[in-house]
N, C-alpha and C positions, 0 to 999 in steps of 0.2 A: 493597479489593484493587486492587490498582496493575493497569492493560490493560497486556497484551503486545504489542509492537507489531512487524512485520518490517515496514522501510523498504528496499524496494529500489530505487537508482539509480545511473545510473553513473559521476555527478559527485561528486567525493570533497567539492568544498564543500555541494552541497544534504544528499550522507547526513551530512556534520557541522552544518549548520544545522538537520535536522532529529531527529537527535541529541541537538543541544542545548536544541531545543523540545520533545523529549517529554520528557525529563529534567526540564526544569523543570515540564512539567504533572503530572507525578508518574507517567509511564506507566515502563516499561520496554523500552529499545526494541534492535533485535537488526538489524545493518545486513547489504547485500548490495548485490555493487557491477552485477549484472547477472539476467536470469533465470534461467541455469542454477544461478549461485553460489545464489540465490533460494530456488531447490527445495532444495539441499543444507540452509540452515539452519533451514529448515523439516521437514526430517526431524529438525533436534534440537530442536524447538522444536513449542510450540503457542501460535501466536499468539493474538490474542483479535479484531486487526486486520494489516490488511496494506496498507503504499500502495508503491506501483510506479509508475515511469515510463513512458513504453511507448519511446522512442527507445534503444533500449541494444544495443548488441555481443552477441555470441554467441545472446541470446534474447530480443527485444524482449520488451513488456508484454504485447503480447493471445498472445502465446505462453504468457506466463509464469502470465497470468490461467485460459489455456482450461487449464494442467497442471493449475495447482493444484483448479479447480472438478473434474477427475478425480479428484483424490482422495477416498477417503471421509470422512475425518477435517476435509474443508474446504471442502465442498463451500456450506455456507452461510456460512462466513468471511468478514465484511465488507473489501471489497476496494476503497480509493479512490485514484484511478488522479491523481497530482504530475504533469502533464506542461507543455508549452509549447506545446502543441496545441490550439489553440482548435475545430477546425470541427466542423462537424453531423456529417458525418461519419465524424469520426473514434470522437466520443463513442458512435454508434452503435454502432458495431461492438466498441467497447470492453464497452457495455450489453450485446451479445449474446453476447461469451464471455463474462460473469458480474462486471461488473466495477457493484459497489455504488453509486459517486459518481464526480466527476471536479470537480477544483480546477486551475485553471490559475496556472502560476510566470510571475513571481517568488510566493510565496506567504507569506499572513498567518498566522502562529504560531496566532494566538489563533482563527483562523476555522478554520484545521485542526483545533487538540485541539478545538474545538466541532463539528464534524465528525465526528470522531474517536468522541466521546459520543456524539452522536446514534447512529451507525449500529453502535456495538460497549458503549459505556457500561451501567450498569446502564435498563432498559427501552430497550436501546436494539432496533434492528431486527435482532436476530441471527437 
């Protein structure tokens, strides 16, 4: 079974690069260009994964992180957080509204679907 993946970010080339990298890892992946749009396509969808930026217009990432860990339906939803954010504490606080991993861009295709596996894959940490 192919993962479902919501990629949310508000660069229109990273959500087509990673578009184009879960496509080819064989996941199926559902784009969002912010957090609010985020939550919207997450009401028609159930992910399997979710990676989010956290710098975005109308709802950044640890907004978008702490909605969704509200909900009930996704509350354990492996949640790994694309940004360009390197510092301690930023990851922190990402760790504390619920947010699974954190990979920093530019980003490696093959390290993310491997990523991706680990924390949502079959045995993965769901």
């Amino acid at each position: 079974m192919s993962l479902r993946v919501l990629a949310v970010d508000d660069s229109r080339t990273i959500r087509d690069m990673l578009k184009l990298a879960l496509t080819q890892a064989g996941f199926v992946p559902s784009l969002a260009e912010d957090g609010l749009h985020g939550l919207e396509v997450l009401g028609e969808m159930a992910p399997d994964a979710i990676i989010t930026d956290i710098n975005m217009p109308r709802m950044d990432g640890f907004g978008f992180i702490e909605a969704v860990r509200r909900l009930d339906g996704h509350r354990a939803t492996p949640i790994l957080v694309l940004t360009t954010e390197s510092a301690p504490e930023m990851k922190a606080r990402a760790r504390s509204a619920g947010a699974t991993g954190w990979i920093v861009k530019p980003f490696d295709p093959v390290k993310l679907v491997r990523a991706l596996n680990m924390v949502a894959g079959p045995g993965g940490a769901q």
